[in-house]
N, C-alpha and C positions, 0 to 999 in steps of 0.2 A: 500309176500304171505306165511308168517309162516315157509319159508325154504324147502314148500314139491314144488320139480322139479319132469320133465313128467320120471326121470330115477331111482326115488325114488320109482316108482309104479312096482311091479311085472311083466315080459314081458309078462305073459300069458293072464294080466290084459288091459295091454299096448294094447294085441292086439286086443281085442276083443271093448276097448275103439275104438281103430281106426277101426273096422270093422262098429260099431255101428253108428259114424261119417258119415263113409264114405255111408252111407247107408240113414243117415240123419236124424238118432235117437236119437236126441239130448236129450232127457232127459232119455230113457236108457241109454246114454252113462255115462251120471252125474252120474245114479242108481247103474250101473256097478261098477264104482270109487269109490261111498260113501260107498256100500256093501263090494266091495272086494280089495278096492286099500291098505289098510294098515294096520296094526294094531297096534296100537290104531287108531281108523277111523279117516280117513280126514273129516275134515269139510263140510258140503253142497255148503255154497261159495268158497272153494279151489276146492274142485269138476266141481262145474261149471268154474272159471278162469281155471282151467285145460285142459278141455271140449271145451272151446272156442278156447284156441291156438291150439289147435288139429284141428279145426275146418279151423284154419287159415292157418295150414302148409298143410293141408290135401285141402283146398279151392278147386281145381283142380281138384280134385279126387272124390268131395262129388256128389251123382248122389239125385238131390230135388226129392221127391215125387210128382207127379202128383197130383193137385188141384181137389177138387171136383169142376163139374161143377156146377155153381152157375146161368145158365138160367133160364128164368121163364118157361118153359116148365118141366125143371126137378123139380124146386121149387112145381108147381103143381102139379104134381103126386105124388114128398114125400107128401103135405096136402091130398091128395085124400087115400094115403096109411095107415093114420093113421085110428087107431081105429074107432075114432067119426070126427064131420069135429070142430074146433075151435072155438071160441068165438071172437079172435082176432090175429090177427098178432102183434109181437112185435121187437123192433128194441134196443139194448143194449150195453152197453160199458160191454167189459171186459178184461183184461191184464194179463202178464204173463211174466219173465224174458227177454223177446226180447223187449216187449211193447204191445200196445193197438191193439185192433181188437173190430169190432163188431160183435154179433151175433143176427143172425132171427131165431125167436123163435114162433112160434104155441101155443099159450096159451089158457086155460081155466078158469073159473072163480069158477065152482064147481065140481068136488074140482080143487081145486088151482095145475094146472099142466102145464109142458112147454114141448113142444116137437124139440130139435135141428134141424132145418132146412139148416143154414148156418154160416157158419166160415168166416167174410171179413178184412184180412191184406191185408197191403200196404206196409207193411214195419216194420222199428222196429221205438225205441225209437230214436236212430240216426239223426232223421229225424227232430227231434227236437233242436240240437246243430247245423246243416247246414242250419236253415232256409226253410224246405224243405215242412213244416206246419205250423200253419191252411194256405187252407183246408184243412178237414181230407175226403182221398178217400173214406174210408172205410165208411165214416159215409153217404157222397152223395150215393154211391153203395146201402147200406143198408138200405137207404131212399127210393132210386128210388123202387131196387127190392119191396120191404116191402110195400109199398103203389100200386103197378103194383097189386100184389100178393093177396091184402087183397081186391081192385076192382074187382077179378076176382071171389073173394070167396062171394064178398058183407058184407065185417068185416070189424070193423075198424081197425087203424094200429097207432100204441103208437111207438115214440121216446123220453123219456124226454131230452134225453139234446144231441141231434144232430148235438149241433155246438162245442160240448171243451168233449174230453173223462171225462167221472167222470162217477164211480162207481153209479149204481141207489141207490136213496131211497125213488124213487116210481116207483112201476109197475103200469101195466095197470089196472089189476084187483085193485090196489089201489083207481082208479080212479071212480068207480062204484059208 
């Protein structure tokens, strides 16, 4: 790890890292470190291994944030809440240092806009080194809702590739 330990970082740094954690700020807490933890700055990837063992000693202590809820009653009212009503519902792979998630997305085709609806983890990448996937929850989750969702509205509802995470390179609006 390039030689930087958690007693290398300033305690004022230290503690606000651990407040951040503890709190379940995990990419403030990175922000925190890579902003303020040295000079000359740590790195992003020592940032984050730093981040995580904090994470790990602090495990007990870390209070999760409460989940949106992702029902279709709340699902419909965000589409009812928006500006105009959508063209179609869409269903996506996207990822991020822990791993894959999907999101339900409200799309339009002119002009070309999305509106977040929903955020579906299951879990991190991990889950891939234990055998713990395919299937992917996140993708049946975002199937069901997403197609529930687009019945309700009378849209259709776009997944390309709802059986293996990958990155789109097509949307719905491609599809027209």
């Amino acid at each position: 790890m390039a030689g930087i330990e958690w007693d290398d970082i300033p305690a004022d740094v230290r503690a606000r890292v651990d407040e951040l954690v503890v709190a379940d700020e995990r990419l403030g807490a990175v922000r925190e470190l890579w902003e303020n933890g040295r000079d000359p700055r740590i790195g992003l990837n020592d940032c984050q291994d730093l981040v995580y063992r904090r994470q790990v000693a602090l495990a007990d202590r870390i209070r999760p944030k409460p989940k949106p809820p992702r029902d279709l009653a709340t699902l419909i009212a965000a589409v009812e809440a928006l500006p105009h009503i959508p063209d179609a519902i869409e269903a996506l792979w996207d990822g991020d240092s822990i791993g894959w998630m999907t999101l339900l997305l409200a799309v339009t085709s002119a002009p070309r806009t999305e509106a977040g609806l929903a955020q579906i983890r299951h879990g991190g990448d991990l889950r891939l080194f234990n055998g713990q996937v395919p299937p992917w929850p996140e993708a049946q989750e975002a199937t069901e809702l997403g197609t529930a969702l687009a019945r309700h509205f009378g849209l259709p509802f776009f997944f390309h590739s709802p059986d293996a995470p990958e990155l789109p390179d097509v949307r719905w609006w491609d599809t027209l």
